[in-house]
C-alpha positions, 0 to 999 in steps of 0.5 A: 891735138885740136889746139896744137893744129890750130897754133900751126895754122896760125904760124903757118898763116903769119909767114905766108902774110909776112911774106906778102907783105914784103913783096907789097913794100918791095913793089911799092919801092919798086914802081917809086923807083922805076918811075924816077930812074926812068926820067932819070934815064931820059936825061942821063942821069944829069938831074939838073936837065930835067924840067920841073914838070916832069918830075911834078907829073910824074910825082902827082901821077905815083898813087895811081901808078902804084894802085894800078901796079899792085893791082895787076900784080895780084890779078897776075898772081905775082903774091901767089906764086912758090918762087923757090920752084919758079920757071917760065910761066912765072916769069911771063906773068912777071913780063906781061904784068909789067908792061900792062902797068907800064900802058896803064900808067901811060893812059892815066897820064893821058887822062890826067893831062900829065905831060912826060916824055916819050921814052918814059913809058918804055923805060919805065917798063923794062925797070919795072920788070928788071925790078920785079924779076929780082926780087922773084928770083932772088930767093930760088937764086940763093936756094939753088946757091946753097944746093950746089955748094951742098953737093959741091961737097958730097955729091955724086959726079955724073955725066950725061950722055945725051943732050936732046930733051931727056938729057934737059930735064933729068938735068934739069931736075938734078939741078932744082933738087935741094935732096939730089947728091947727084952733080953733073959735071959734064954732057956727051953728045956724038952731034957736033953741033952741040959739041962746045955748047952748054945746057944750064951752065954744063958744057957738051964735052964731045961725043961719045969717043970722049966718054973714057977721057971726060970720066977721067978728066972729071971724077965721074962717078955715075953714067946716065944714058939720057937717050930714049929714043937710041936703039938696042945697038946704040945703046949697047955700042955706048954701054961697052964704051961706058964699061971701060970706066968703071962707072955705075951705068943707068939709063932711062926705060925707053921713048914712051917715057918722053913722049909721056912727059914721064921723064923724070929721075926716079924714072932711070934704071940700071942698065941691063943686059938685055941693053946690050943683045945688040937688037931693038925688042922684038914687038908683036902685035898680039891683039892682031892675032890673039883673036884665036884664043879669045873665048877658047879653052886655052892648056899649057901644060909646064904652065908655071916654068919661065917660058910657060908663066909667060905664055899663061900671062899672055894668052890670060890678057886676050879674054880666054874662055878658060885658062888650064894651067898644068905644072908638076911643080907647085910651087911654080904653079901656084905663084902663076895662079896667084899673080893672074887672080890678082891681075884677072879677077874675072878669069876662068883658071883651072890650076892643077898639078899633074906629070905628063908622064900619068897617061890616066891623068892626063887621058882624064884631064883632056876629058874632063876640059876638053881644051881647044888649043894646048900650048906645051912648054912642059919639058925637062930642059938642063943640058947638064943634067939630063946627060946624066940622067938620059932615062929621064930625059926620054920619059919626060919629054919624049914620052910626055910628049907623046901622051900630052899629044895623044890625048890631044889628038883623041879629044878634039883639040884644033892646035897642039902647039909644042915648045921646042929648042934650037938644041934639037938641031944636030944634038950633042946632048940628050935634050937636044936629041929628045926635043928632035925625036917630039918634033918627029912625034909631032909631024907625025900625028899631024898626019893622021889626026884632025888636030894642028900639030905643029913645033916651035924652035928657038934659042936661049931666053934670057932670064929663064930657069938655068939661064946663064944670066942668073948665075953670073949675077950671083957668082959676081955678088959672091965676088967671083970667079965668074965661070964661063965653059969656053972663050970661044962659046956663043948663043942665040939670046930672046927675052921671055915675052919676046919669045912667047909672043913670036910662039903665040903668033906661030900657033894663028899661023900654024896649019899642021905640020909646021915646024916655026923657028924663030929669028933669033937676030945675032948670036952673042959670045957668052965670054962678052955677056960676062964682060959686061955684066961684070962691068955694069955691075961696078967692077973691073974685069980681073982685078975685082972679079976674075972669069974663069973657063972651066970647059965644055960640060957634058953635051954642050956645043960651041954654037947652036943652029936653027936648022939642020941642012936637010931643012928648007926655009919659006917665010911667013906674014912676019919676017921673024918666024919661019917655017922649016921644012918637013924632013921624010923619015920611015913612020912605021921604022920610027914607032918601032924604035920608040917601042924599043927606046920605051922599054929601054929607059923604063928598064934603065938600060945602058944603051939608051944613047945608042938607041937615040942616035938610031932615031936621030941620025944627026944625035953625035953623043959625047961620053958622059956617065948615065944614071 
């Protein structure tokens, strides 16, 4: 093994010396050359006219101009440099050392007393770079040659969108790839100064109107959106416009990437649908107000769901004195506990594995812990399935509710902060009733305990367990049909840590009483969620993949809302959350009829939803069948 590395050394050596050694011979050449096409220049090339002296000087001076050449160009790196990837760097050594041959030559003349003309020295200069140039770049001339004329044949057709710096270097790098199977055959910019323009030989077709027209008219195969400094809007504006070609569709992560340098091809990303919510990404500043959590013994209980992971990666990240994680589920659990270890090695985590339905488990736990601030995400959330389990419904959330904020109030907890849902406003489905009814159970025991109660309500996340955008993706790689309910159905959407991070700052708000709602920006129609998805996936609406209206399921409505009429509205610091006004109701009528709900679901009885309406007025129940 010894032997054969040694062996490799040595062929690798004997290039690398060829190598040299040809450019050496070349530069030899090259300064001969300069020298005598430069008086040739002088004179025309008409060699009759040159005096005599002339040539003798500078056929006497040529040692010395070849020494002080090969000189510069090796304190210039010039027989160091890899040629295959030179650039704008090598080709300034390339310039300087030339012409500090040229100015060297000029004053050994001088020193020597060899008499040329003037107009010698400067085009002895310009040849000598002409000269040196071609030879560098020759070899990455016919290497870049060979990979067009490689991917000419079985290359990817791509446009770009963009032609600011991102669109240069993912071209750029495209382009200096021997691997790539990318080509790029045309370029979209919507300013139209650049329109008509090229950028490394590919013309700038139009703006973004010309997007379907230039992907016919040139076979594209793949959309790169170049543009990260483009907000949500635009991007999706171009995204709906890219979707009617049926065209991969990809783009890069976002500004940082650039201003980082890390602009690169191994940096795009397909595009997703959280491109197309029509808004920029929500940013909170949580350092700014996390300061509440940190050294706190922080519970959240439904620890291991969607909005509650988050919320335990989130609040784990501010240095909690202690972090509980309570989940039913363990397996949820578990793959939070072990994703947090990984990533806080030094974090105080107590994972356990409890309902919050077991008043004594719960009662021991807030004993045992004593947390300073709860977060609870616990809950049963499927509009579908609770219509047909109601009982469970009202168990889980609002008597889960009711014992998880007991045993709060009890214990001494500062801020009990309770997840809730844009459902709970004017419910048609038992969960949206049952998060109404703990929104009433949480204003209440703000009344009469020392702990900051308070709720927070918002609309869907994308992403989350049952969320829509799971179930298009595998009804499109299962071919379709992709079934939406109702052409007509929309949704207020929020990304997971968009809507984690505005509940945190709602809880440094909080002082008891409130109920938050979060702006949710525009609402968007479910039947253009799966338009696109289906298009950015590859496929055409109909003809690869059908959509398929199957109707409203049980409990389900149209449109949601974030407040009901009864509720004012006051601003907070951040323009996102709001508070709603508290809504009187008859406290003392109120815990009878949680009594009366109580006994009814635990002895599944059939009026469970007439029971509900009687607390929550605004509940209008569609008929369903109850289990």
């Amino acid at each position: 093994m010894i032997k054969r590395g040694i062996m490799k050394k040595k062929v690798l050596n004997y290039k690398l010396i060829t190598r040299r050694a040809f450019l050496l011979a070349y530069d030899i050449i090259a300064v001969c050359c300069s020298n005598f096409l430069a008086l040739l220049l002088r004179y025309e090339f008409q060699m009759d006219e040159i005096p005599g002296y002339f040539r003798d000087a500078v056929w006497a001076h040529l040692p010395v101009s070849i020494l002080l050449t090969l000189l510069l160009f090796y304190f210039f790196r010039l027989y160091h440099s890899l040629w295959a990837y030179a650039g704008v760097s090598e080709m300034q050594n390339i310039i300087v050392a030339c012409f500090a041959s040229a100015a060297l030559q000029g004053v050994t003349l001088l020193v020597f007393d060899r008499d040329v003309p003037k107009s010698y020295y400067f085009f002895n200069a310009f040849l000598l770079v002409g000269a040196t140039m071609m030879s560098r770049f020759a070899y990455r001339f016919a290497r870049e040659k060979r990979r067009r004329m490689h991917n000419k044949k079985n290359g990817i057709s791509v446009m770009i969108v963009g032609a600011g710096d991102a669109g240069n270097t993912i071209i750029k790098e495209i382009n200096s790839s021997y691997f790539s199977t990318m080509r790029i055959r045309t370029i979209i910019d919507d300013d139209p100064q650049k329109q008509g323009r090229f950028i490394q030989g590919i013309k700038v077709a139009g703006g973004r109107d010309t997007i379907v027209e230039n992907a016919a008219l040139f076979g594209i195969d793949e959309i790169i959106i170049a543009i990260p400094s483009a907000g949500r809007r635009t991007i999706r504006e171009i995204v709906e416009i890219a979707g009617q070609t049926n065209c991969k569709l990809r783009t890069l992560p976002g500004m940082y990437q650039l201003v980082n340098g890390e602009v690169d091809v191994s940096k795009l990303r397909d595009v997703d649908v959280e491109d197309l919510l029509g808004r920029d990404p929500i940013k909170v500043d949580l350092d700014s107000i996390l300061g509440y959590v940190k050294d706190k013994t922080v519970l959240v209980t439904g620890g291991g769901g969607s909005i509650g992971s988050e919320l335990c990666r989130q609040i784990a990240s501010h240095q909690p004195g202690r972090l509980i994680i309570l989940d039913i589920y363990e397996n949820n659990a578990y793959e939070i506990q072990q994703e947090l270890l990984l990533k806080y090695p030094k974090l105080d985590m107590i994972v356990l594995i409890a309902s919050v339905r077991n008043t004594n488990r719960i009662n021991k736990i807030f004993e045992v812990y004593h947390p300073d601030i709860v977060y609870h995400a616990a809950a049963h959330k499927h509009v579908p399935l609770m219509e047909t389990s109601p009982d469970e419904a009202i168990k889980n959330n609002v008597f889960g509710t009711w014992k998880t904020a007991q045993a709060a109030a009890m214990n001494n907890v500062k801020k009990f902060v309770m997840i809730s849902t844009d459902k709970a406003v004017n419910p048609t489905n038992v969960m949206g009733a049952s998060k109404r009814i703990c929104e009433m159970i949480i204003q209440t025991f703000n009344k009469y305990y020392e702990t900051e109660f308070v709720a927070v309500r918002f609309g869907n996340v994308l992403g989350s367990n049952g969320s829509v955008i799971p179930l298009f993706r595998k009804q499109i790689e299962a071919g379709g049909p992709v079934t939406v309910t109702h052409p007509d159905i929309i949704r207020y959407f929020m990304t997971i840590p968009e809507a984690v991070s505005l509940v945190l700052q709602a809880g440094a708000y909080a002082k008891g009483g409130e109920i938050f709602i979060l702006d949710m920006g525009e609402p968007v129609r479910i039947l253009d969620l799966a338009k696109n998805l289906i298009r950015l996936s590859g496929y055409k609406i109909d003809d690869d993949i059908r959509i398929e209206f199957t109707g409203l399921r049980p409990g389900e409505k149209l449109y949601e809302e974030l407040l009901m009429d009864e509720e004012g509205m006051r601003e907070t610091e951040n323009r996102l959350i709001h508070i709603g006004r508290p809504i009187e109701f008859d406290e003392r009528k109120f815990f009878v009829q949680l009594k009366t709900l109580k006994d009814a679901v635990e002895a599944e009885r059939d009026d469970v939803r007439e029971l509900i309406k009687e607390i929550v007025p605004t509940y209008m129940p569609q008929n369903g069948r109850q289990i």
